[in-house]
N, C-alpha and C positions, 0 to 999 in steps of 0.2 A: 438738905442732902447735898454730898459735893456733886459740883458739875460732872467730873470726872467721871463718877460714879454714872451719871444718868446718858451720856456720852458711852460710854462701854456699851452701856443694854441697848444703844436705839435700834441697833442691827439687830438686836434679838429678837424684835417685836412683830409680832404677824403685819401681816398690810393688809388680811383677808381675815372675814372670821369661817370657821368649815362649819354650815348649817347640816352637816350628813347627809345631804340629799333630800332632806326634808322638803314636803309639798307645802305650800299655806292651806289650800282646803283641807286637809287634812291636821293641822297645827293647828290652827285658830279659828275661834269661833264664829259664825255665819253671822249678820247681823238679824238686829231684833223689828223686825218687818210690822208687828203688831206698833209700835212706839211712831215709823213712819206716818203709818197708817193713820193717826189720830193726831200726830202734826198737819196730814193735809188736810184734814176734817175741818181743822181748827182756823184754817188759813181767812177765810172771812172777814172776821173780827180782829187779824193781826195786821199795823200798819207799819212794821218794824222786825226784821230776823237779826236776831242778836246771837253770831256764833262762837262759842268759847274755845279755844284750842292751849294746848300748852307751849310755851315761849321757846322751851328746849325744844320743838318739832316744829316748826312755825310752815312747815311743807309738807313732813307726813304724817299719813294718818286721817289727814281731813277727810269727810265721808265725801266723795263726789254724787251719791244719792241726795243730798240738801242740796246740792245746785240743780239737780235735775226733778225735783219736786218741790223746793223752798222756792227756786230762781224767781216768783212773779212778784216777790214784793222787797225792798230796800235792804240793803244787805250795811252789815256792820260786824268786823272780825276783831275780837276780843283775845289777843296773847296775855293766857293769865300766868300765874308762876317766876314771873321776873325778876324773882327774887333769886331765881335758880337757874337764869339762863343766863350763858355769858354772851352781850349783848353789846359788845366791843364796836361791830360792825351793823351795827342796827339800820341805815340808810340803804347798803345792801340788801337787808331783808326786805324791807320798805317795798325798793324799786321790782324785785322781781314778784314780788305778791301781786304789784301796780300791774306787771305785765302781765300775770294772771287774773287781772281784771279787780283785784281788792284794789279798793283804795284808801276805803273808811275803817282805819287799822290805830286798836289804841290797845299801849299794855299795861298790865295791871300785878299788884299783888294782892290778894283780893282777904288775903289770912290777916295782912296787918291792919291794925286798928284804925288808922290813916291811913291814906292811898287819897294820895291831888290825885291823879289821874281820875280816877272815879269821879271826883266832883267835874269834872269836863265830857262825861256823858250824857246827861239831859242835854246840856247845850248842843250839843254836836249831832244827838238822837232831831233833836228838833229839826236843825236844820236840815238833815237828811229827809225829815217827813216834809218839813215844806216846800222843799224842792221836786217832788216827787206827787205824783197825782192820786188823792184817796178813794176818789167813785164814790160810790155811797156812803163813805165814811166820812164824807167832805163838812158838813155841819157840826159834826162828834167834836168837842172839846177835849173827850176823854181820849185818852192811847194806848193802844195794849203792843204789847212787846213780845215776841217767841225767844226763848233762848233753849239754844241748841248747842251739841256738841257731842265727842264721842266719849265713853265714860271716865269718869275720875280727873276732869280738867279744871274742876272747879266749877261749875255751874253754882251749885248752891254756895258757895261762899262770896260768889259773885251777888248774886240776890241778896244776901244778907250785907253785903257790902255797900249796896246799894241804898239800903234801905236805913242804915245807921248811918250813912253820910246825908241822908236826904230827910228823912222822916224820925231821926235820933232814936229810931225804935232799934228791939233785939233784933233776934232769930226768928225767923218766916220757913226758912226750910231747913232740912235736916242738913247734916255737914258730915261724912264718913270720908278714910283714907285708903277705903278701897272703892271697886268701881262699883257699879250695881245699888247703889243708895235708893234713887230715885227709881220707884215704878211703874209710875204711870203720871200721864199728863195729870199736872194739879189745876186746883180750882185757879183764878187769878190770883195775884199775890201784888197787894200795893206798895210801888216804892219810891213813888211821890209826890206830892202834893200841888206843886204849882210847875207845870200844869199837872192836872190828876193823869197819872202815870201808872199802870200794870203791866204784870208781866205772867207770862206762862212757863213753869218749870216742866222741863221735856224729859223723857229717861234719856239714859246716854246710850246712845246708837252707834257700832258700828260699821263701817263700809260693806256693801253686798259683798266683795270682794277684796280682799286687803291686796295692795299690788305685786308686794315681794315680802318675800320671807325676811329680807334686810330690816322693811318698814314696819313688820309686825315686832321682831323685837324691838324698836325704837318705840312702840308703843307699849309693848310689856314694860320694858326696863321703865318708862316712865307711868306705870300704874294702873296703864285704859283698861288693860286684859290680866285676868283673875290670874296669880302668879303657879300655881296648881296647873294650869292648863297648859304653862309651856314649861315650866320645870324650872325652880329657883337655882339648880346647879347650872343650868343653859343660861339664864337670865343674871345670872353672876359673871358667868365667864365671858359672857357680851361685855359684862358694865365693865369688867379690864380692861377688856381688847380695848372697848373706848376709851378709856382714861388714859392708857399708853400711847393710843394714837395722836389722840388730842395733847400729848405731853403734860396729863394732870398728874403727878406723883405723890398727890399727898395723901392715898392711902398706907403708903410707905410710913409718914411719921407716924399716922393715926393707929397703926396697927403694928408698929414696934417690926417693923421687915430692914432688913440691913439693905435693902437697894431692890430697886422697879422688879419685877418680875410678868413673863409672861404666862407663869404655870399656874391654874386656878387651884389645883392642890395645894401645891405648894402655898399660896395666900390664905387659901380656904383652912388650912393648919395652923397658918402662923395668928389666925385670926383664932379660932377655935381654943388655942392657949392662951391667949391675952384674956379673952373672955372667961376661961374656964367652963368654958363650952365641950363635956364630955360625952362620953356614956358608955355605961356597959354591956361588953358582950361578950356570949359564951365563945370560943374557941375551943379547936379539939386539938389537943397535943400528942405525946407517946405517953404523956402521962394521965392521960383520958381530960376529960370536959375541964377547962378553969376559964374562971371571969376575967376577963381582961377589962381597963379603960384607955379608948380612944375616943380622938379629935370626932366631935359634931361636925362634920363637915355643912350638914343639912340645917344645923341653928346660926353654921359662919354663915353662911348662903343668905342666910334670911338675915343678920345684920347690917354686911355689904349690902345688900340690896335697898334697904331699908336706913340705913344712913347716908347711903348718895340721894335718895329722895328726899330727905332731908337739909341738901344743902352743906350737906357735913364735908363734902370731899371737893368742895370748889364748884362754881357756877360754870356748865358747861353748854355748847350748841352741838346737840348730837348731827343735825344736818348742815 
């Protein structure tokens, strides 16, 4: 795209997205109390919290209920998704996570077949446990692990990732690309051998309270919350407003648009005919009822959405 062209539209671009006055409790879903409830059960037997979060959010979204119920035992934050965040200024994130008291912070792609990173978590798991005092688990040879997070961050791809870098085995847990996969704490799950290493797969929990309607869709747009709950036409017109912010314009090529656009109709159409995304519907005329074919705006919705998640529209940091 000419510079020119992208130059013209910056002024056109919101600085704000307009939520309607929408409330969060009312928008988004309450978190799953039962799943807490059977992590602190389980707390015991675990010498290691292994939190998984996505790389595009690396600040919101995290549940601050796992600080205030996980906090008594060894903490290790897990940005997975790396392959999809632009991670330009990654020493920045670092530092203020650090100020937030993370420090034990590793990122991962946990889908690819390879991931070094992964092979640098037992080592690091270790150290964390021996620096840190077990009480009665002090004799145990054995380690068990909690892994937590809030839905769709990758949890289970992390476990299976783990466990084919380590133990050259398949799949241990299930893998879906929506959130809600896992439903209940599973039995242990081993992922590795020396030392003998397990782990406990957690449902994904969200916060008692999500903090802003901002942060909520930052978790929609990236897949935590069922896309039906907040409306894939809202969850579209978000992933614009971000991409024009951030100055990512390559929905532009990908979707055949003559130049950036702030209007989600307007994209949501130009996207709808590339596709041949139509459908039909009655209209009443002076000439009574005829079928007409128009733009899906609501199968555009769902490709946009669903190709930035993929990676398809460039590696971005929503926060």
């Amino acid at each position: 795209m000419k510079l020119y062209q992208v130059l013209h539209n910056v002024g056109k671009f919101r600085t704000v997205f307009d939520f309607g006055g929408r409330e969060v409790a009312h928008w988004f879903p309450r978190h799953m109390a039962k799943g807490l409830k059977q992590m602190k059960a389980s707390l015991k037997s675990v010498d290691c919290i292994i939190e998984i979060h996505d790389a595009r959010i690396p600040f919101s979204g995290r549940n601050p209920a796992f600080k205030e119920n996980l906090d008594v035992k060894p903490h290790m934050l897990i940005l997975n998704k790396m392959d999809l965040a632009d991670l330009s200024d990654k020493q920045t994130i670092l530092k203020k996570l650090e100020k937030k008291g993370v420090r034990n912070v590793l990122f991962t792609d946990c889908l690819k077949q390879r991931d070094d990173n992964i092979k640098k978590l037992v080592p690091m798991i270790m150290e964390i446990i021996q620096s840190n005092p077990r009480f009665n688990r002090d004799e145990n040879l054995n380690y068990c692990l909690m892994v937590i997070g809030v839905p769709n961050v990758g949890k289970s791809s992390f476990i299976n990732s783990l466990r084919r870098s380590n133990l050259k085995k398949g799949r241990a847990s299930r893998v879906g690309g929506e959130p809600g996969i896992t439903k209940a704490v599973l039995t242990k799950i081993q992922v590795c051998e020396r030392p003998i290493m397990h782990l406990l797969d957690t449902p994904g929990v969200l916060p008692p309270k999500i903090e802003s309607v901002e942060t909520g869709m930052k978790l929609a747009l990236c897949g935590t919350i069922l896309d039906h709950l907040v409306g894939e036409d809202v969850i579209a017109d978000y992933l614009l407003y971000s991409l024009n912010r951030l100055g990512n314009f390559s929905y532009v090529e990908k979707y055949d648009l003559q130049e950036p656009s702030d209007d989600i109709q307007h994209v949501l159409k130009r996207i709808a005919v590339k596709l041949g995304k139509t459908q039909r519907i009655k209209a009443l005329t002076g000439m009574g009822n005829i079928t007409v074919t128009v733009p899906n705006y609501t199968a555009a919705a769902y490709d946009f959405i669903r190709t930035f998640r993929k990676g398809e529209l460039g590696k971005v940091m929503l926060d």
